[in-house]
C-alpha positions in Angstrom: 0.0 0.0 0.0 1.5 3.4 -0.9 2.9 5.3 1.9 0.7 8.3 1.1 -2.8 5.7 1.1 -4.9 6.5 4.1 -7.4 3.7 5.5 -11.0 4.5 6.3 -13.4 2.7 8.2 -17.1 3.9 9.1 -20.0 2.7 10.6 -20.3 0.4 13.9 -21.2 -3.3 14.7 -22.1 -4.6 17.6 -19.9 -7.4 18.5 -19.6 -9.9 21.9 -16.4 -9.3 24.2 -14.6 -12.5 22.6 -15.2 -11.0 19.2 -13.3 -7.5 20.2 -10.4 -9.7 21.9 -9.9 -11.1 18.6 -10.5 -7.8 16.3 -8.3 -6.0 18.8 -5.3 -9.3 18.5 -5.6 -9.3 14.6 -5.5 -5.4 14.4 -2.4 -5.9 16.5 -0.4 -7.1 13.5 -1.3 -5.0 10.6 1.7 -2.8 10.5 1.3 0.8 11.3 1.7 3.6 9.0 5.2 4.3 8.1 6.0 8.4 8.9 6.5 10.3 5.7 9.7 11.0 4.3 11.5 14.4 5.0 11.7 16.5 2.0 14.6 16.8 0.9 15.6 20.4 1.8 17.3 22.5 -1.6 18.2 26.1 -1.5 18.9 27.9 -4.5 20.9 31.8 -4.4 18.6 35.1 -4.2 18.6 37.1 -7.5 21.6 40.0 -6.8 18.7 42.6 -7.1 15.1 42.8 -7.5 15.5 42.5 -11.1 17.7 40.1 -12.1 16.3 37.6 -14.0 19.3 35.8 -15.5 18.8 32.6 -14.0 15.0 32.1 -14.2 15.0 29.8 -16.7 17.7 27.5 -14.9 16.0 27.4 -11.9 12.5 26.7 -13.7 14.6 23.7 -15.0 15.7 22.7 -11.4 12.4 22.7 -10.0 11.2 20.2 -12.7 14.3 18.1 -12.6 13.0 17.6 -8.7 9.7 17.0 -9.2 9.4 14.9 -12.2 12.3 12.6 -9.7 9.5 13.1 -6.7 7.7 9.2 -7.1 12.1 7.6 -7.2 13.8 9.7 -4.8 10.4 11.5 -2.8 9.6 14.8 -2.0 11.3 17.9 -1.8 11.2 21.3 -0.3 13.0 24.1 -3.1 14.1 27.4 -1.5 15.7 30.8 -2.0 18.3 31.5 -0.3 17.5 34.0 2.6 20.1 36.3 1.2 21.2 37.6 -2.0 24.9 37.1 -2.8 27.0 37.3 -5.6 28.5 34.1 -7.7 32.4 34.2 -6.1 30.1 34.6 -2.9 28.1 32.1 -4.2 30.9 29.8 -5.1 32.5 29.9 -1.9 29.3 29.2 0.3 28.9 26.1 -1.8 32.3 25.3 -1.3 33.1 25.4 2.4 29.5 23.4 2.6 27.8 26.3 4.9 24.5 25.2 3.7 23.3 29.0 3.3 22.4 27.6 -0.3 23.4 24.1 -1.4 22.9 23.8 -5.3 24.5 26.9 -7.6 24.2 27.2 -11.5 27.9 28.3 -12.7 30.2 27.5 -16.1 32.7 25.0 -16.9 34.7 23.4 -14.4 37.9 25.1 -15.2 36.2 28.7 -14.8 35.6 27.8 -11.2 39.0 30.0 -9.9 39.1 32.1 -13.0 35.4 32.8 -12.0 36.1 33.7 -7.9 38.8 35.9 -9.5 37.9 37.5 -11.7 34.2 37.9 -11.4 31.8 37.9 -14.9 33.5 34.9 -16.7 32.5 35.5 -20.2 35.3 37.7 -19.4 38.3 35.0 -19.8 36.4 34.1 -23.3 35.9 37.4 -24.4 39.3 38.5 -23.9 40.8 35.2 -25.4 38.6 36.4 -29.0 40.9 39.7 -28.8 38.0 41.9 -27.6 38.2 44.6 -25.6 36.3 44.1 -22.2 35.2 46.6 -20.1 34.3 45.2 -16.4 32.2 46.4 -13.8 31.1 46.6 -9.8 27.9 44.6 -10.3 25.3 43.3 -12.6 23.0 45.9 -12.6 25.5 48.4 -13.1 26.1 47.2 -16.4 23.4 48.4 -17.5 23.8 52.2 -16.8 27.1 51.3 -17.8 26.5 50.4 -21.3 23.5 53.2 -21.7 26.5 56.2 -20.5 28.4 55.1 -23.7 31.4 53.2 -21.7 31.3 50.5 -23.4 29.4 49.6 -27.3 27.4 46.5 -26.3 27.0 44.1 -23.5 27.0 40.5 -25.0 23.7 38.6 -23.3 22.7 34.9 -23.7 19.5 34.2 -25.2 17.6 33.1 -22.5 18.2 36.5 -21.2 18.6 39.5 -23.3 14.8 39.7 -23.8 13.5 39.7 -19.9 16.5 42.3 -19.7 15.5 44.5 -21.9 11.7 44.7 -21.3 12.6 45.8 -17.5 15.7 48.2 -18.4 14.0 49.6 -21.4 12.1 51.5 -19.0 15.3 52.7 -17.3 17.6 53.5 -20.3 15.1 53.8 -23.3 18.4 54.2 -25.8 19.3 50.5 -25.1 17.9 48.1 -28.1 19.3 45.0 -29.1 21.5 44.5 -31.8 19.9 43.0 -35.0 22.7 42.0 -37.3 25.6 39.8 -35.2 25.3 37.1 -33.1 28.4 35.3 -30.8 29.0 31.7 -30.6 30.8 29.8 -28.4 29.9 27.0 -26.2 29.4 28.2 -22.7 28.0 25.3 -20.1 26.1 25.7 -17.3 25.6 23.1 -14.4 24.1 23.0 -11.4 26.8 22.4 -8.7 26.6 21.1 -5.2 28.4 20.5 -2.2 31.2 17.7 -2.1 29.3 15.7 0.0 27.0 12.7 0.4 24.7 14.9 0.8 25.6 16.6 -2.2 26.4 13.9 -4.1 22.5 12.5 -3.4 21.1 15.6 -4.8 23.3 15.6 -8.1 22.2 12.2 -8.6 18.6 13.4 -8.0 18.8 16.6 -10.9 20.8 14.4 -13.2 18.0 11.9 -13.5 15.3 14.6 -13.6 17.4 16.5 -16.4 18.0 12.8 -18.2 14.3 12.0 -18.2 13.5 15.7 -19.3 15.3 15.5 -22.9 14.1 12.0 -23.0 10.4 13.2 -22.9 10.9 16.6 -24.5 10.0 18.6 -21.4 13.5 20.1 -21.4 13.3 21.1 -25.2 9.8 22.6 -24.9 10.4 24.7 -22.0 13.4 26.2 -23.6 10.7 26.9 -26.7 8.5 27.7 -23.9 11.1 30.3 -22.6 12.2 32.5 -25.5 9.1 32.2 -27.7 7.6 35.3 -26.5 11.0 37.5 -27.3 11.4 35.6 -30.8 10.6 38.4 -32.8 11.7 41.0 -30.6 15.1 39.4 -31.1 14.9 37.8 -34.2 17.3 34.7 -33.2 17.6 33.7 -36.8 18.8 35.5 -40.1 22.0 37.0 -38.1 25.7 36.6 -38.9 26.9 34.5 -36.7 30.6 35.4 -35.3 32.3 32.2 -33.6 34.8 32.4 -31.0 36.6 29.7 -28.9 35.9 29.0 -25.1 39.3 28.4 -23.6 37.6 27.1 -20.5 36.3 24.1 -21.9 37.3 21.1 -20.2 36.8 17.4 -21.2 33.8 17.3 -18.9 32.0 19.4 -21.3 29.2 17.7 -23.4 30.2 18.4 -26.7 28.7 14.8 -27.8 25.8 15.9 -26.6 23.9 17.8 -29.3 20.6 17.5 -27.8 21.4 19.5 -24.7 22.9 22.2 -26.5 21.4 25.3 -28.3 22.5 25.0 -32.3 22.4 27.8 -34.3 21.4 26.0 -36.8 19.1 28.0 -39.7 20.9 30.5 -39.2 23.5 32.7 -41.3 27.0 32.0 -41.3 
């Protein structure tokens, strides 16, 4: 019987003494209800401001990597960290195990130090291409940054330029997005935990969910799902694409893996 099941009985009899001896011996040996299973507990970081979105979409993909997993490894309990922080923060809460948050979404492996260094790290990439990079204090400085003329552009992914740009349009009205170029280069993200067996349990947990998601097409159509409303906003296809290496790429990184990846495929070369 499933953990969850409840038994109900109604009604009454009316029954000898004898006859409630024996209803009272046999109830003695059906076993009671197990207790249900703790959740298990997963903190995600706080957005660095009010309005950054630029992890939405991964953590959309976390919370249905855990529950699609809920029936094999049970329920969970998915939080936000009571604190906003940034990544080398981040990074080093995850590290030392504090438990303030205990899963992260970061780049490749080999970015890790480069990343508590030297803060964005599309940086290291950028800068390998022979591009001139202009850094900043924090995320939503950027922003103002850009719109003051100190730098030309400020190179977003695709799962966040358009969120971006509807709430900063409001700010800096002279930002618009770029309708010509796009960059390539393969840039990973994971979802790191704790060294721990702990941590190890709930890597276990998201990599199944993940696995099960491009097996049923959940992960491709929330992806779909995701940037369909800024498609022609951004107009993702007839663009010159401009391909540049990623120096950080380790041989971790999924390159075999087409259908986890983002193609540009359709589009101009």
């Amino acid at each position: 019987m499933s953990h969850d099941r409840r038994l109900r009985r109604r009604g009454g009899l009316i029954i000898s003494r004898r006859q409630l001896i024996c209803a009272m011996a046999s109830v003695a040996f059906i076993p009671s209800r197990a207790p249900a299973a703790t959740p298990l507990l997963v903190i995600r970081p706080a957005p660095e401001s009010s309005g950054d979105t630029r992890y939405d979409y991964y953590w959309k993909l976390l919370a249905q990597a855990l529950a699609v997993t809920e029936g094999q490894f049970g329920p969970y309990d998915l939080r936000v960290a009571t604190a906003a922080m940034n990544e080398a923060r981040s990074l080093r809460e995850l590290e030392i195990g504090s438990r303030r948050i205990t899963v992260l979404v970061h780049g490749n492996i080999a970015d890790y130090e480069q990343r508590l260094l030297q803060g964005w790290g599309d940086v290291v990439i950028l800068r390998h291409a022979g591009l001139t990079v202009v850094e900043g204090g924090s995320y939503d400085g950027l922003f103002s940054m850009l719109s003051a003329g100190r730098f030309e552009l400020f190179s977003r992914g695709v799962v966040e330029v358009g969120e971006e740009l509807a709430r900063e349009e409001q700010v800096h009205p002279d930002l618009v997005i770029e309708r010509h170029l796009m960059l390539h280069y393969t840039l990973t993200r994971y979802f790191y935990v704790t060294r721990s067996a702990e941590g190890e349990a709930l890597a276990k947990r998201i990599s199944a969910g993940l696995e099960q998601m491009l097996k049923e097409g959940t992960f491709d159509r929330m992806f779909e799902e995701f940037k369909a409303p800024f498609d022609k906003q951004i107009g993702f296809r007839n663009r010159v694409i401009i391909r540049i290496d990623n120096p950080l790429q380790t041989p971790e990184t999924p390159l075999n893996r087409p259908e986890s990846q983002m193609m540009p495929a359709g589009y101009l070369c």
